[in-house]
N, C-alpha and C positions, 0 to 999 in steps of 0.2 A: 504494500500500500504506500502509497507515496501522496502527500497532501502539500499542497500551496499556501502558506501566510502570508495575510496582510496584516502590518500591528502602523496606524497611526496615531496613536493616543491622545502625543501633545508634538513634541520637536521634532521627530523622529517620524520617516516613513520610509518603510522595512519591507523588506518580500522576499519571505525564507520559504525552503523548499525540502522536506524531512522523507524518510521512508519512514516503518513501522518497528525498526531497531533503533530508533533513536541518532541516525545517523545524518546530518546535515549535512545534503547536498550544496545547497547555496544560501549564502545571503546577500542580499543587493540593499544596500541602505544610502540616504540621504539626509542631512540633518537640517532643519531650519535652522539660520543663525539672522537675529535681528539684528541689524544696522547699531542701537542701541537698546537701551533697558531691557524688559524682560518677553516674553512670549506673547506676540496678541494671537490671537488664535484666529481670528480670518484669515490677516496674513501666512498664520503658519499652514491654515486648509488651504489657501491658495498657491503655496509650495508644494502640497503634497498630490494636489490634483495634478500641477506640472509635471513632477518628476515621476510619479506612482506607473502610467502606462512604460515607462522606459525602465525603472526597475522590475516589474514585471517580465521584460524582454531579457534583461539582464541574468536576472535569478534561473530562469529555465537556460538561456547558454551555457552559462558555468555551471547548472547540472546537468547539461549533454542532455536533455529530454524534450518533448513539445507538449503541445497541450494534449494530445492525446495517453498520457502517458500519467497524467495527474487526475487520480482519483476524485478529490473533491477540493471547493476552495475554504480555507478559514481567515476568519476574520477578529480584530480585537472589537467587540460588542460595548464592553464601557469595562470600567471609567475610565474621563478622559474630558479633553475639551471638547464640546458638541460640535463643531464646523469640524476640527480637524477627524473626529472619530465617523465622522460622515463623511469626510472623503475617502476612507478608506473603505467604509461600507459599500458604498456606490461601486468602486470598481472591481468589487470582492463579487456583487450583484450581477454586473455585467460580463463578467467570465463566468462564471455560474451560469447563469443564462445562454451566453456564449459556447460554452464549451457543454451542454448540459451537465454539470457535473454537479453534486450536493453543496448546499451552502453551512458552514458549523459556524454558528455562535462562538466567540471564546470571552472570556472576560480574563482581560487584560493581567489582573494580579495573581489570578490562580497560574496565567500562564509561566510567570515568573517561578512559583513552587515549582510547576511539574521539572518545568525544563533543568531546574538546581534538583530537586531528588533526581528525575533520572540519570544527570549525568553521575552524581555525588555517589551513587549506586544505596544510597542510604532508604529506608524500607518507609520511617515515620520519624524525621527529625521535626524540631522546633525549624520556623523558617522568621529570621529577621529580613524584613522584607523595609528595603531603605532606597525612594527614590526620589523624584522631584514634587509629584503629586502626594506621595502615599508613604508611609511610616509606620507600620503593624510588624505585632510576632503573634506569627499562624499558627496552627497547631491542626492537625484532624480528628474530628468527629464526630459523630453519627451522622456520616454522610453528607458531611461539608467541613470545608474549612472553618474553624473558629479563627474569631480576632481575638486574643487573648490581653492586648494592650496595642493598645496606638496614638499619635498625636491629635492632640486636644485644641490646636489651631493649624497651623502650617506642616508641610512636609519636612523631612531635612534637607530634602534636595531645594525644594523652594528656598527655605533659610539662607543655604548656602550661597542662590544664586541673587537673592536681594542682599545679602550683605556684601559680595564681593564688586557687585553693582553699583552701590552705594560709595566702595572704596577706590573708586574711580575705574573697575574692570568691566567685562564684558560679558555676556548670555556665552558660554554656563561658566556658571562660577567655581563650581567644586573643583574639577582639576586642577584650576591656578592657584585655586585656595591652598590646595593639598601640597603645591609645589613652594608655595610663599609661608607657607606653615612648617616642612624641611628647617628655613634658617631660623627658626623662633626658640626661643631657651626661657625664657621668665615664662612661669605659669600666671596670667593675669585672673584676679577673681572676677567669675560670672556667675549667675545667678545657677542653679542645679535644678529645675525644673522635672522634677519625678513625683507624681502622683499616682502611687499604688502598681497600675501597671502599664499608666500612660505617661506621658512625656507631652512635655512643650515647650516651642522654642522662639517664642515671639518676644519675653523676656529676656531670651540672651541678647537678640537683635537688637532692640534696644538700649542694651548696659554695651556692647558691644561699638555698638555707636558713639553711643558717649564716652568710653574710654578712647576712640578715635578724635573723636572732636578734642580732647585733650592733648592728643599729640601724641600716644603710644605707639610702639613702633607697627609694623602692620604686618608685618614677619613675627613678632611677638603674640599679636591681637589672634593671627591667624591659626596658630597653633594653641593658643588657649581657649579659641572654639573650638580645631577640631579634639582637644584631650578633654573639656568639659562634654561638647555633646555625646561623641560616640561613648562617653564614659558610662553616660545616661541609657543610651540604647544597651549598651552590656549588662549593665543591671535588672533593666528590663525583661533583659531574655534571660536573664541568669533566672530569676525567678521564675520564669515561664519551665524552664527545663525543671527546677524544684518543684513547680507544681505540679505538673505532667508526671514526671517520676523517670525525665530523658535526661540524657548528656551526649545527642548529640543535632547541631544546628549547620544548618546549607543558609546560604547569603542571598538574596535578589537584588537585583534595581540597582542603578545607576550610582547610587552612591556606596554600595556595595564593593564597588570597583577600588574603594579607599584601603593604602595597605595598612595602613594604620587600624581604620575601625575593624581590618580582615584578622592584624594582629591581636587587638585586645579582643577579641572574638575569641579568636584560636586560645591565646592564654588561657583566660577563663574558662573556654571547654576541657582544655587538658587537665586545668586546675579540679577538674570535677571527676578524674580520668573518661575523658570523653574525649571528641573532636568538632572540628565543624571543616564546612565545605563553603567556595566562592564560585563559580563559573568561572571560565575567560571572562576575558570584557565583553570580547565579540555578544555572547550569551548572558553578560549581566548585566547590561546596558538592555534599552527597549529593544527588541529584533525579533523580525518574521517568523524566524526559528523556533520561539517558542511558541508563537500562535499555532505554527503548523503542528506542532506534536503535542499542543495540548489537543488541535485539533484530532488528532489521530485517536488519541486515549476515547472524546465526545464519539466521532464517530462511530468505534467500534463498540461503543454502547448503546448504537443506536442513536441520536442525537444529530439532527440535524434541523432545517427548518424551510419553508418556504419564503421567496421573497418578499412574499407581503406582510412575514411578520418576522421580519429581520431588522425592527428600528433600531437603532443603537440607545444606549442610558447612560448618558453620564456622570451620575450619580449610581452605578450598578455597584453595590455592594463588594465584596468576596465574602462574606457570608451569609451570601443568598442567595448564591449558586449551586445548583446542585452536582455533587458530585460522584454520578453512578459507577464509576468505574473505579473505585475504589470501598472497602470493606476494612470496618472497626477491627 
């Protein structure tokens, strides 16, 4: 079986191409980068309608196949920003239609778990799931993901990319952050925002601020975010595995990619004799790739949908998804 992803969420629009071993054939990606500030989402659906028919072209060359050759199409369903997640729906529609082939629903965050379990080869870890939109630790059961804690305002990735914006840089912020965080050595006090099993980080941003507006240094600033926030997400999960009764966790999302939050990850899990798992970037970052193989798991559950009721939500939960293809 071999299936076709579309994932356009938010910046990102992806067209990954899987079989039924988890093996990715291709991925063909494009990113929105705005001129300045952060994401508007017209703009970024009117990137993704440009470039989407060409990545589609793309992703089937680099996997030597045509359309006859791909079973069904998948699509990320939500969440997401609404223009952008509908344009990827539309040309998800019209290949499907196109090629008649089945159209599958995906939602966006679950696809992040599957594609970290399946590569991580791990059966039912904890999943810190860290990206620009979204900030949860997943866990499964009975037949769906649970959100066990998540942010109480903004994403991490968001945070990252409005403060690095504010510090005179550029959409996205977290990898420059990550890099300008490297020469930092004074731990700066921030506020520690952990509430039970959620986190928030709109309090940083603001103390954050103002410790810039005084003049700290921003190689200092930068690295006393990222050792206050991911400190906060480790905690988070650390508890999450004590509750659960696990010690071990797989990483998603874009911000996931941080070797730093991957190290105090890892610590902490060994600390428990445990482990934990990251993707590539290629696969922890948004990509097609995992739309298509979560597509494959819906599929071969049966799961598919007609066009006419294939809106997208974005606002779609990850714990309101159903998840048949896997068992308690």
């Amino acid at each position: 079986m071999i299936l076709l992803g579309i994932e356009s969420t938010a910046h990102t629009a992806s067209v990954g191409i899987v079989d039924d071993s988890t093996r990715v054939l291709s991925i063909a990606s494009d990113m929105y980068r705005p001129p300045k500030g952060g994401i508007h989402p017209r703009e970024a659906a009117n990137h993704h309608v440009e470039v989407l028919p060409g990545l589609v072209r793309s992703a089937l060359e680099k996997a030597g196949i045509g359309p006859r050759d791909v079973d069904a199409v998948a699509f990320a369903q939500g969440p997401g920003l609404g223009p952008c997640l509908r344009a990827g729906a539309t040309v998800a529609r019209t290949l499907s239609l196109l090629w008649e082939r089945p159209l599958v629903p995906v939602n966006h965050c679950v696809a992040h778990v599957e594609i970290a379990r399946a590569l991580s080869g791990l059966d039912d870890p904890i999943l810190l799931y860290a990206s620009g939109g979204n900030t949860q630790v997943i866990a499964f059961g009975s037949g769906r993901y649970r959100v066990l804690g998540e942010t109480l305002d903004i994403g991490i990735g968001n945070f990252l990319d409005k403060l690095w914006i504010a510090l005179g840089g550029t959409f996205p912020g977290g990898p420059a952050l990550e890099e300008e965080a490297k020469r930092g050595h004074e731990l700066l006090s921030l506020p520690y925002s952990v509430h039970g099993m959620d986190v928030a980080f709109s309090g940083i941003l603001t103390a954050a601020l103002a410790l810039n507006a005084r003049g700290v240094a921003r190689a200092d600033l930068a690295y006393s975010v990222e050792a206050t926030a991911y400190s906060m997400l480790t905690e988070v999960t650390e508890r999450a595995l004590a509750h659960r009764r696990r010690n071990q966790v797989v990483l998603g999302g874009g911000v996931a990619c941080n070797l730093r939050l991957q190290g105090m990850v890892r610590s902490m899990a060994e600390g428990r004799a445990g482990s934990s798992f990251a993707p590539p970037r290629s696969l922890c970052v948004d990509n097609g790739a995992m739309i298509a193989w979560t597509g494959v798991l819906a599929l071969r559950s049966g799961m598919s949908c007609p066009v006419e009721s294939s809106a997208v939500d974005p606002r779609q939960r990850t714990d309101k998804v159903a998840i048949p293809w896997r068992r308690d």
